[in-house]
C-alpha positions in Angstrom: -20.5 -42.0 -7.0 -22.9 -39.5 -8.1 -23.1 -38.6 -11.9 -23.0 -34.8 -11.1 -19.9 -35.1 -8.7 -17.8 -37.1 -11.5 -18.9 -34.5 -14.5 -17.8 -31.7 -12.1 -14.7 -34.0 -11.5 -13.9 -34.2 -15.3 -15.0 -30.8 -16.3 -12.5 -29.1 -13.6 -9.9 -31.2 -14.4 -10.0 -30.0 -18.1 -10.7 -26.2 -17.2 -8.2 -23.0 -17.1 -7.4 -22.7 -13.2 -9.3 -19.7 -11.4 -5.9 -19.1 -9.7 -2.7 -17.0 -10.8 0.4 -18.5 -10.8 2.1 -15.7 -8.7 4.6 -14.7 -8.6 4.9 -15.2 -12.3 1.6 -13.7 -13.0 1.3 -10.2 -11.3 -1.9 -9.0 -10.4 -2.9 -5.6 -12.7 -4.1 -3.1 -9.9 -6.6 -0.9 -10.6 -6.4 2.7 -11.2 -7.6 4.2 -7.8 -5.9 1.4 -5.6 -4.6 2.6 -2.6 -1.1 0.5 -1.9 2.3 1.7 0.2 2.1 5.2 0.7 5.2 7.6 0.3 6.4 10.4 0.4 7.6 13.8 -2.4 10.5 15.4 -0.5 10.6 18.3 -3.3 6.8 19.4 -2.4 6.4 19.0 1.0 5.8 21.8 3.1 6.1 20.2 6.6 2.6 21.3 7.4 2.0 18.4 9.8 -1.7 18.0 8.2 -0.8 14.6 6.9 0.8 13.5 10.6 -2.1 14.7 12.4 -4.8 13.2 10.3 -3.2 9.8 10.4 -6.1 7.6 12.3 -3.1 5.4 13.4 -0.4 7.8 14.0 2.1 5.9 11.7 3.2 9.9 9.9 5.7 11.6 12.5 7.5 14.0 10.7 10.3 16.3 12.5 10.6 19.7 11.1 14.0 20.6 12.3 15.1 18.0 10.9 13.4 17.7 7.9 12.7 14.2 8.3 9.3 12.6 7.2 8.7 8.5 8.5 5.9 6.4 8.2 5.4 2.8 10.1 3.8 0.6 7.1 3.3 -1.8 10.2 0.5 0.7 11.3 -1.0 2.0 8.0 -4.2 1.5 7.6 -4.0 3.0 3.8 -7.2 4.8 4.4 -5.6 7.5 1.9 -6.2 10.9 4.5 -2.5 11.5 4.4 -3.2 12.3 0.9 -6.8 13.7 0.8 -5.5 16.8 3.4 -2.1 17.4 1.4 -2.7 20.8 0.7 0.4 20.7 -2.1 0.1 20.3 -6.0 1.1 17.8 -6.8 0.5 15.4 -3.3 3.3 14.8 -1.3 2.1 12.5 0.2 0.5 9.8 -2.1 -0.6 6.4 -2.3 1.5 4.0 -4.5 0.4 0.4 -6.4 3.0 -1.5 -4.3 0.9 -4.4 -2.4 3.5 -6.9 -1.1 4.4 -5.7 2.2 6.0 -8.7 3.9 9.0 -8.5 5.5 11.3 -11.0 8.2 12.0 -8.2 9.9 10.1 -5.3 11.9 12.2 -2.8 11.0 11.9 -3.0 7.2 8.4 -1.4 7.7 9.4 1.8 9.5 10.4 4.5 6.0 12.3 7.4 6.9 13.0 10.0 4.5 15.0 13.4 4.3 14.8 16.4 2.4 
């Protein structure tokens, strides 16, 4: 066996693993990480900017209604839902949520009222 190959061997063996334990260790996101994007009910203007923008038309948004959805299946999380918001504060805004599984297809379509 090569020399190098067994002091690899041995110093791995004795070294912190480069690997989190999740889900016991969380990941810290960073500050600008764009994650699960929702939705203010209290600012939204039903301007349609947001809907329209969407590269993969996951925003529909009925104004009668008042009723704002988003299909996570689809989002891209490019974050232009929130750059045209023309609000203050967003209502539309990216989150730091990150696990996005689901068994089921319809646990990714959000539906919210105001």
């Amino acid at each position: 066996m090569d020399t190098r190959l067994l002091s690899e061997v041995v110093r791995r063996v004795f070294s912190k693993p480069t690997t989190r334990r999740y889900p016991k260790e969380r990941r810290i996101v960073p500050k600008d990480f764009r994650g699960r994007v929702s939705w203010n009910k209290d600012t939204c203007i039903f301007c349609m900017l947001c809907a329209v923008n969407c590269p993969t038309n996951a925003i529909r948004i009925n104004r009668e209604k008042k009723t704002w959805s988003i299909d996570i299946g689809k989002c891209i999380h490019c974050g232009r839902c929130h750059d045209v918001c023309p609000t203050k504060p967003k209502s539309v805004y990216n989150t730091d949520k990150f696990e996005l599984s689901d068994y089921d297809k319809g646990g990714f379509k959000l539906e919210f009222k105001k």
